[in-house]
N, C-alpha and C positions, 0 to 999 in steps of 0.2 A: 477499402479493406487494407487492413496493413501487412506488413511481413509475418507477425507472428501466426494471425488469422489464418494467413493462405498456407504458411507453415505446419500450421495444428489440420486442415481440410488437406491435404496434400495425396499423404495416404490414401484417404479413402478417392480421389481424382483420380490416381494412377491404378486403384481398384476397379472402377469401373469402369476405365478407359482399357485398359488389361482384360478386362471379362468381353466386353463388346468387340477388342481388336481379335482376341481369339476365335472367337464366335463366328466371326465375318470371315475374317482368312485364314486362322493358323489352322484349325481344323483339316482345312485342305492341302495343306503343304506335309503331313504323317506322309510317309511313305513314297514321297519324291517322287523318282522317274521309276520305278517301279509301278504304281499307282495308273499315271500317265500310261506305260507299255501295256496295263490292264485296258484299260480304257480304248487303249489303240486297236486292242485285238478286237475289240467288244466292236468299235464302230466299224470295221471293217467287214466282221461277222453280216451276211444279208439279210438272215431268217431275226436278228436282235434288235428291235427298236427300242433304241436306248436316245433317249429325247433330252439336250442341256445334258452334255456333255461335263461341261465346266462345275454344274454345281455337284458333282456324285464324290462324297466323301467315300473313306476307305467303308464304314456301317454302311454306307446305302449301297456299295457294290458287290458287300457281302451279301447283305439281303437279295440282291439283285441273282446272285450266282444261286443261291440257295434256291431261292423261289420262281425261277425260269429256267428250265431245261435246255433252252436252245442256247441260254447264254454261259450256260456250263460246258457245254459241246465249243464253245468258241476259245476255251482258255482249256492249260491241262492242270492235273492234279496239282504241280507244282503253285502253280498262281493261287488257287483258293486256298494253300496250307498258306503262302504266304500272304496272302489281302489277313487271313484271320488271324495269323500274328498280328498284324498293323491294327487291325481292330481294336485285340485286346490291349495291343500298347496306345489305341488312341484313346480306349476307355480309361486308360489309366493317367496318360496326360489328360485328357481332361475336367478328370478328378482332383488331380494334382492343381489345375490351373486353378480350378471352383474355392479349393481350400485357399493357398494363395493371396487370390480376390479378396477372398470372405476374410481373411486377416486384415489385410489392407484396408477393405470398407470400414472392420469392425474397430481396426487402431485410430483413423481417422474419427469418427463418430464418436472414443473412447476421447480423443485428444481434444474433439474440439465440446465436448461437454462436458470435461473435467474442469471443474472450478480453477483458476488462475489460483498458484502459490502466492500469500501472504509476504507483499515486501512493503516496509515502513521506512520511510524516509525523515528524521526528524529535524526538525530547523532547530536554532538555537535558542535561548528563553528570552522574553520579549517582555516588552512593558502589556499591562492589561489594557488600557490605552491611551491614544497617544496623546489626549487632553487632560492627562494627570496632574498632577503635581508642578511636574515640569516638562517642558516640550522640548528637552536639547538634545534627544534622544539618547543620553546614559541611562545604566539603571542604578538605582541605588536598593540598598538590602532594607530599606525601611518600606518597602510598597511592594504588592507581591506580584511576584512573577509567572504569567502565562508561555505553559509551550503547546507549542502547535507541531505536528506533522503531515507530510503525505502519507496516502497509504493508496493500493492498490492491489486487487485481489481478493479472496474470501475474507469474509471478515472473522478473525478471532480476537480474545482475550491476551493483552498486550500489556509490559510491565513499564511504567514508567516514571524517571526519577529524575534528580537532577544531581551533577556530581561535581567539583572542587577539582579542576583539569588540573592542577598542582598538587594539592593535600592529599587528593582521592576520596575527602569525605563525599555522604552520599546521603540522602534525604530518603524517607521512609519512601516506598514506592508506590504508586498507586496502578490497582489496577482496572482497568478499562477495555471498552471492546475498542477494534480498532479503530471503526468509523465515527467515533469520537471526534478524532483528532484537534482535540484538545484538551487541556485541564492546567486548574490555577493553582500553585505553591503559594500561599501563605506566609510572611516575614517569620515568623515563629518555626516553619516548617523547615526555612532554610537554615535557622540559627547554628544549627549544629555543624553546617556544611560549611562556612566562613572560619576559615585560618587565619584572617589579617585583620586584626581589629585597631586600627591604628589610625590615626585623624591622617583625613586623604589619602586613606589606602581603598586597595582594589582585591577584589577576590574573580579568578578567573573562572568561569562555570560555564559548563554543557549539556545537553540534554541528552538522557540515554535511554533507548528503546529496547525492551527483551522479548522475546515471542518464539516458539516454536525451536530453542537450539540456536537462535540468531542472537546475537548482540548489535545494535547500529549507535554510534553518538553522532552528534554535532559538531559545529565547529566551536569555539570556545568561545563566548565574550566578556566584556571587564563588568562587574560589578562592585559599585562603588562603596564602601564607604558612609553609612546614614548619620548627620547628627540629628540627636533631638534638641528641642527647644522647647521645655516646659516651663507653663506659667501654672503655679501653685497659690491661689487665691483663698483663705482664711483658713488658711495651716493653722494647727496649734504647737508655739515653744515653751516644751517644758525646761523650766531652770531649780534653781535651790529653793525649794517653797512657795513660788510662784510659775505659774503658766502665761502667755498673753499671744496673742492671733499674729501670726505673722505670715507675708509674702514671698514666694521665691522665685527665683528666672533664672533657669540654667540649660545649658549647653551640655548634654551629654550622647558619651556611646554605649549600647546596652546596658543603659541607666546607671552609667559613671563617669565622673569626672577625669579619671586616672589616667585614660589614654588621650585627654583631648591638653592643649598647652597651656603650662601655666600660665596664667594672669589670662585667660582666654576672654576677652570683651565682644561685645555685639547690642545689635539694636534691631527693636522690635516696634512694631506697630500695635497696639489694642484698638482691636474696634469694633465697637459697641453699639448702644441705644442708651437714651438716659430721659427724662419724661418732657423732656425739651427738645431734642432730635440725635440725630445722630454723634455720637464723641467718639474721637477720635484721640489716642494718648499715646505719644513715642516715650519710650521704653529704652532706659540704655544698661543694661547690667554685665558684669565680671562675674566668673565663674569662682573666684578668689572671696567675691561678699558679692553673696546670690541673693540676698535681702533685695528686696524693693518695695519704694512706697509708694501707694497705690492710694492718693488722697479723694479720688475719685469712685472711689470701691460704692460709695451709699445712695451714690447715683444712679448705679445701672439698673436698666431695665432688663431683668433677670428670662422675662417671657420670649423676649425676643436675644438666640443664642448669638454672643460675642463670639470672634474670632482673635487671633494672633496671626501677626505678617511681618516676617524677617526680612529686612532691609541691609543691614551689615554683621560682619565683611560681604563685598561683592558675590568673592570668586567661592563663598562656603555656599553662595543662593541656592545650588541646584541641590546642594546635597542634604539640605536642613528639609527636618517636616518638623512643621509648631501644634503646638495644643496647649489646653489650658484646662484646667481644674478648679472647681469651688464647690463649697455646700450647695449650691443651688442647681448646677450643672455637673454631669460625670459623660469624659470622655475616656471610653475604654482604650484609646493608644497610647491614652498619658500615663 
């Protein structure tokens, strides 16, 4: 049992320990030495057998005077006006104790089966997991973001978003019951919440929880920075009166070139299927002339899907996601 437990059950303990303590002794103790000098007369008295002395409350020594003659002849007028004062004032402590009690049992039994108040605890946004992409533990804003919280207590309907510890932007909120404690943001979802669009920049974001009058966040963490790396496989370029199929490999941030550096170079891996086995083609393109020629395009084996794998720069590895595009395949991140 923990503290809160025996805390919420307390009440009603000291209720029923209160009713029973009464019961037993207090009753006996109305009317002091007063009571007792009753009692004294009574057992002195010869003609009064009055039997258990100790248990005769002030009601049973009224009854007692009232309903035996010889034990009224032992006490004067004064003692029976005053036993039925004490009476009526035990009637009335004891009524007083009853109610009392019946509070006590009743706030206890009220506290310990009142549902626990709603507290949510939420951790900060997290990769979805941890065998993604990349395993170095950053996040980056091109893979989407999972939060997770505690919670504890009845369960309600709980707001939750993710918000820009810097900018303050804030992402559409979703709403869920508590015992969720989870749900996934989307790269699109957070678009609007990223202030820093800038090659190897960081946007700092936290998770926030609303319920019931409560606000709670998180602590903050970095969110990096996505590059893309699209391979565009039998594009059409239109020019002056002619068209003709062209290649392209580029490096971008939210599908531009403008914040990433100029002459920005990199190397890519293609790899495929072609009706002989597996091929393999490194890939080296500038973002300055994104052309590429792809002598190998009439080989692939279109049934079995190719990928894209960036090799260089090193230190951009974690932060790149590749894809590729052609007539024959559509990947909806490209």
């Amino acid at each position: 049992m923990d503290v809160i437990t025996f805390l919420k059950g307390l009440p009603a303990v000291l209720g029923v320990a209160g009713l029973f303590a009464y019961l037993w002794a207090g009753q006996y103790r109305i009317g002091g030495d007063i009571i007792k000098s009753i009692i004294e007369k009574l057992r002195a008295a010869p003609n009064v057998d009055v039997k258990d002395y100790a248990s005769l409350t002030p009601a049973r020594i009224e009854k007692l005077l009232r309903e035996d003659a010889d034990a009224r002849k032992a006490v004067n007028e004064q003692d029976i006006k005053v036993i039925r004062h004490i009476v009526y004032l035990q009637y009335a402590i004891t009524f007083a104790v009853l109610v009392v009690c019946a509070l006590l049992i009743g706030c206890g039994i009220y506290f310990a089966s009142r549902p626990e108040p709603l507290s949510v605890n939420p951790r900060p946004p997290g990769a979805v997991s941890s065998n993604g992409p990349d395993s170095s533990g950053i996040l980056v804003d091109l893979d989407p973001l999972k939060v997770e919280w505690d919670t504890a207590g009845q369960v309600e309907t709980i707001a939750i978003f993710i918000e820009n510890a810097d900018g303050g932007g804030r992402t559409e909120k979703k709403n869920v019951l508590s015992d969720v404690r989870s749900v996934v943001f989307s790269p699109d979802e957070l678009r609007g919440v990223l202030a820093n669009r800038n090659y190897h920049g960081r946007n700092r974001v936290r998770t926030v929880v609303e319920w019931s009058g409560h606000v709670k966040r998180s602590s903050p963490v970095d969110l990096f920075v996505g590059i893309q790396v699209k391979l565009m496989i039998g594009g059409t370029l239109i020019g002056k009166g002619k068209s003709r199929t062209i290649h392209t490999l580029l490096a971008v941030i939210d599908d531009s070139t403008a914040t990433m550096p100029k002459n920005y170079c990199f190397n890519v891996d293609f790899a495929g299927w072609n009706n002989s086995g597996p091929l393999v083609a490194p890939l080296r393109s500038c973002n300055a002339d994104s052309e590429v020629k792809l002598s190998f395009v009439d080989d692939i084996n279109w049934s079995r899907r190719p990928g894209l794998v960036f090799n260089q720069p090193i230190e951009d590895r974690k932060f790149v996601r590749a894809c590729l595009n052609a007539p024959e395949i559509r990947d909806d991140k490209c």
